[in-house]
KOLKENU-478263 format. One record per residue (C-alpha): residue in one letter; x, y, z. Coordinates in nm, 3 decimals. Example, Ala and Ser with C-alpha at 12.3 -4.5 7.8 and 13.67 -1.06 7.14 Angstrom:
2
A	1.230	-0.450	0.780
S	1.367	-0.106	0.714
END
This chain:
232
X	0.000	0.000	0.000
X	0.152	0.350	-0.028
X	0.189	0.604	0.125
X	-0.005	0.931	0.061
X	0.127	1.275	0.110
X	-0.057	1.621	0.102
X	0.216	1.920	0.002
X	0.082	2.290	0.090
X	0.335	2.470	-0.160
X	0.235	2.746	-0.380
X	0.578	2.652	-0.578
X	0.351	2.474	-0.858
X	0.721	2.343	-0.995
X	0.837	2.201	-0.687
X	0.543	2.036	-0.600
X	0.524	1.932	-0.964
X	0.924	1.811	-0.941
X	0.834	1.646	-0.599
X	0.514	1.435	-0.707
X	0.774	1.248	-0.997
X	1.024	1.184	-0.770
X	0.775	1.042	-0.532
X	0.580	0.859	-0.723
X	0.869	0.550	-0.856
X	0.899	0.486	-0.476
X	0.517	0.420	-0.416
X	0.437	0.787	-0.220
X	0.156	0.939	-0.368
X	0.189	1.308	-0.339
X	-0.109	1.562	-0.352
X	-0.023	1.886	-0.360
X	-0.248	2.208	-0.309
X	-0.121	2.577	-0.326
X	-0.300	2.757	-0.107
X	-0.363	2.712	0.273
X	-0.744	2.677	0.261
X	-0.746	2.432	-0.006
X	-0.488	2.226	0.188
X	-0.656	2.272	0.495
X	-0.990	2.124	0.329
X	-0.791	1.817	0.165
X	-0.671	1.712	0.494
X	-0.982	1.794	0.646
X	-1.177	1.498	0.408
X	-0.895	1.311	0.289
X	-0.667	1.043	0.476
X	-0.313	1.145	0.481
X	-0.028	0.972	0.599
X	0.189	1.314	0.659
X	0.183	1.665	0.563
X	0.472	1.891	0.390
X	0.418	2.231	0.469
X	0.575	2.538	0.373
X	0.577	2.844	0.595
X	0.520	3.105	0.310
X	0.240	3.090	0.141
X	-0.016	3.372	-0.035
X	-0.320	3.284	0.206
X	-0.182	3.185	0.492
X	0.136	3.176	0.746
X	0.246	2.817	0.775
X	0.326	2.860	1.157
X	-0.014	2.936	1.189
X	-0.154	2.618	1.004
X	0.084	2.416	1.160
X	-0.010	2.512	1.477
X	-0.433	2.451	1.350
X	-0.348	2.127	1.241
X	-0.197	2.009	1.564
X	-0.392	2.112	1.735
X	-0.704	1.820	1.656
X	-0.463	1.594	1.493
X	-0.139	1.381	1.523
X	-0.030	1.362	1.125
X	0.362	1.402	1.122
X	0.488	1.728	0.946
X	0.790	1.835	0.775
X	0.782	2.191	0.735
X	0.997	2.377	0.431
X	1.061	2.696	0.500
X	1.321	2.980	0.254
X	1.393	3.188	0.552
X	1.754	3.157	0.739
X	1.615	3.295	1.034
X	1.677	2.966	1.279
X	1.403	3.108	1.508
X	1.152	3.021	1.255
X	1.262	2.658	1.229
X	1.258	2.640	1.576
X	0.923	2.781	1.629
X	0.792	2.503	1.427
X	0.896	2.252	1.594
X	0.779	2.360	1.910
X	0.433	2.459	1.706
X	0.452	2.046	1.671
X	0.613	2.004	1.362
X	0.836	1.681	1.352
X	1.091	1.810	1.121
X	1.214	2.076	0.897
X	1.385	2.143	0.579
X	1.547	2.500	0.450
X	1.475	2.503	0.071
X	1.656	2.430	-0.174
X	1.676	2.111	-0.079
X	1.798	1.804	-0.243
X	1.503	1.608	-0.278
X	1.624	1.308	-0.182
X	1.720	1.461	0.186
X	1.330	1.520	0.176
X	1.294	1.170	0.126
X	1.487	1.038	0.429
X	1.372	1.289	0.677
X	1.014	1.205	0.550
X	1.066	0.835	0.582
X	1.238	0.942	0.897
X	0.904	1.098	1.071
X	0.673	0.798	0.925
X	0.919	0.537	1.072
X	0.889	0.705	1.405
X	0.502	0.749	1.379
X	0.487	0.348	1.305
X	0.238	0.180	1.063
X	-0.086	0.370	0.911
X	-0.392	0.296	1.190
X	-0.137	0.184	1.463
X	-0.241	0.366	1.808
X	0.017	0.629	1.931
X	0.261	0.491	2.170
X	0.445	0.716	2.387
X	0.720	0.448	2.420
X	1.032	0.471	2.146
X	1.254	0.116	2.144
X	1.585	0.150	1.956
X	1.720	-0.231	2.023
X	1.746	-0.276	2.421
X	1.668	0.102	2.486
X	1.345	0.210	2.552
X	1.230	0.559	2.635
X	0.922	0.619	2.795
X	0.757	0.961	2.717
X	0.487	0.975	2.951
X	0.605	0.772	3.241
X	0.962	0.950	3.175
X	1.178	0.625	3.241
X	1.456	0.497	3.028
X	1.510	0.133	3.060
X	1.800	-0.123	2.906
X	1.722	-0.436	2.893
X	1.425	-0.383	3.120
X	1.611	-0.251	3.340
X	1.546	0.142	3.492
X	1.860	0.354	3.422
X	1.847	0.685	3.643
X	1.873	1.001	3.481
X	1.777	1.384	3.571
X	1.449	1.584	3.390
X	1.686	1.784	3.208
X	1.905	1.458	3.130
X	1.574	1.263	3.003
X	1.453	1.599	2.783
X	1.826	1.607	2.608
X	1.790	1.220	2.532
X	1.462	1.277	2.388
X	1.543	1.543	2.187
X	1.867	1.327	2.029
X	1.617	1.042	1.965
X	1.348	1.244	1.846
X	1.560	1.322	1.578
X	1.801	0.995	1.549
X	2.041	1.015	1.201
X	2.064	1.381	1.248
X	2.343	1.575	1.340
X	2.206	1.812	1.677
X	2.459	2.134	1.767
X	2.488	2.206	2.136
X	2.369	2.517	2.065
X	2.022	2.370	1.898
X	1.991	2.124	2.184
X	2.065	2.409	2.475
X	1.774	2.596	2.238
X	1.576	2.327	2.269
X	1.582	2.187	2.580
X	1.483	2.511	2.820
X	1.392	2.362	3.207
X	1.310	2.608	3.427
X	1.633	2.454	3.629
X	1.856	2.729	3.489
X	2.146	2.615	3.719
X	2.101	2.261	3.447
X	2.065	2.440	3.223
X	2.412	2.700	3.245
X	2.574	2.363	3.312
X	2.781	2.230	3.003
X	2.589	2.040	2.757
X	2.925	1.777	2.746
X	2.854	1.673	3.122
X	2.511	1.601	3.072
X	2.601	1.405	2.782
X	2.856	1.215	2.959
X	2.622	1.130	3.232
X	2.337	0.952	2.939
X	2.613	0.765	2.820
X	2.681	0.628	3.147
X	2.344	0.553	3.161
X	2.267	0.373	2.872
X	2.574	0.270	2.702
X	2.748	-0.075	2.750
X	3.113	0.125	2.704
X	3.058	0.534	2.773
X	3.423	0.578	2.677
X	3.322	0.408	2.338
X	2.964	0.538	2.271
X	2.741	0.357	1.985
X	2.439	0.516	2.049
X	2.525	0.886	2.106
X	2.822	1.006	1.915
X	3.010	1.272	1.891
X	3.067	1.469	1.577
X	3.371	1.635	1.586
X	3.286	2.037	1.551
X	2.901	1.986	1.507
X	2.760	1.831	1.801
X	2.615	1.527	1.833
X	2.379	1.219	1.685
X	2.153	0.957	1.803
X	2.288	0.642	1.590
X	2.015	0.415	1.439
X	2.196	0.084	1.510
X	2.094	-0.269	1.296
X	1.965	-0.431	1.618
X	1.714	-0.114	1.650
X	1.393	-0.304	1.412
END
């Protein structure tokens, strides 16, 4: 069965570029160019995510993102033209799952859409608040990371960081995007360098902390949650 897409881009050419792509690798993109329309095709049409631009003519797509989560759980990847990183970050706080600064190489689209389906799990399935990546399992709304079973102790601010990481697994996370981020009202854990608190989730949940698989360091970016084979 695959896997149907609604695009709200006003870019008839992209969308137009997009919907070939797609369409080879069984994702059926439908692609309106104005926020109402869109807004109506998800409201009587079944989607299994939503790309959304944040300029359009009609509409701002903060706003619509922000509408749309607010009666429904459909993951979003959000394009957006502007280099101002407060927008991006905005959206994701708005509830969008992901974002992507056009251009783009479409096939970057591709993984990080793949990306947000994978982590939404198959089409009907109920929403779990539990992520498993192999032995680890993080538990959203009981806030408890186990291995094996087993409870691992970590802080608030420690649990948000790890979430954040995995949220996001495959992608490369600055210290200065995850400080951004992750905001407790703990400001003394929060002035407290992002390195230690890293340190202390790799003592939690890796078998070797000195030789992390699971959160690794990328020299002069920041860091990644590593998708490992044993994770499906």
């Amino acid at each position: 069965m695959s896997e149907r897409i609604l695009m709200i881009e006003d870019d008839e050419s992209l969308s137009t570029m997009l919907k070939d792509y797609l369409a080879p690798l069984g994702i059926e993109l439908s692609a309106r160019a104005h926020a109402e329309t869109g807004l109506d095709a998800l409201a009587n049409g079944h989607y299994d995510a939503l790309i959304l631009d944040v300029m359009l003519p009609d509409g701002d797509g903060l706003d619509i993102c922000r509408r749309v989560r607010s009666d429904s759980d459909i993951p979003i990847l959000m394009l957006t033209a502007r280099g101002d990183e407060t927008d991006r970050i905005v959206g994701l706080e708005l509830g969008a799952d992901d974002y992507l600064p056009k251009p783009f190489n479409p096939r970057e689209l591709l993984a990080r859409l793949r990306a947000i389906l994978r982590r939404r799990g198959p089409p009907g399935a109920r929403p779990s608040s539990i992520w498993r990546f192999g032995r680890l399992e993080i538990d959203r709304d009981e806030r408890t990371v186990r291995v094996d079973g087993d409870i691992r102790s970590m802080t608030a601010y420690q649990f948000d960081l790890l979430c954040e990481l995995a949220q996001r697994a495959g992608n490369v996370l600055s210290r200065e995007t995850l400080m951004e981020r992750v905001r407790g009202e703990n400001l003394e854990a929060f002035d407290r360098s992002i390195d230690v608190h890293v340190s202390r989730i790799r003592n939690a949940i890796e078998d070797d902390p000195k030789h992390p698989r699971r959160i690794i360091t990328v020299r002069g970016a920041g860091y990644v949650f590593a998708r490992r084979q044993d994770d499906d």
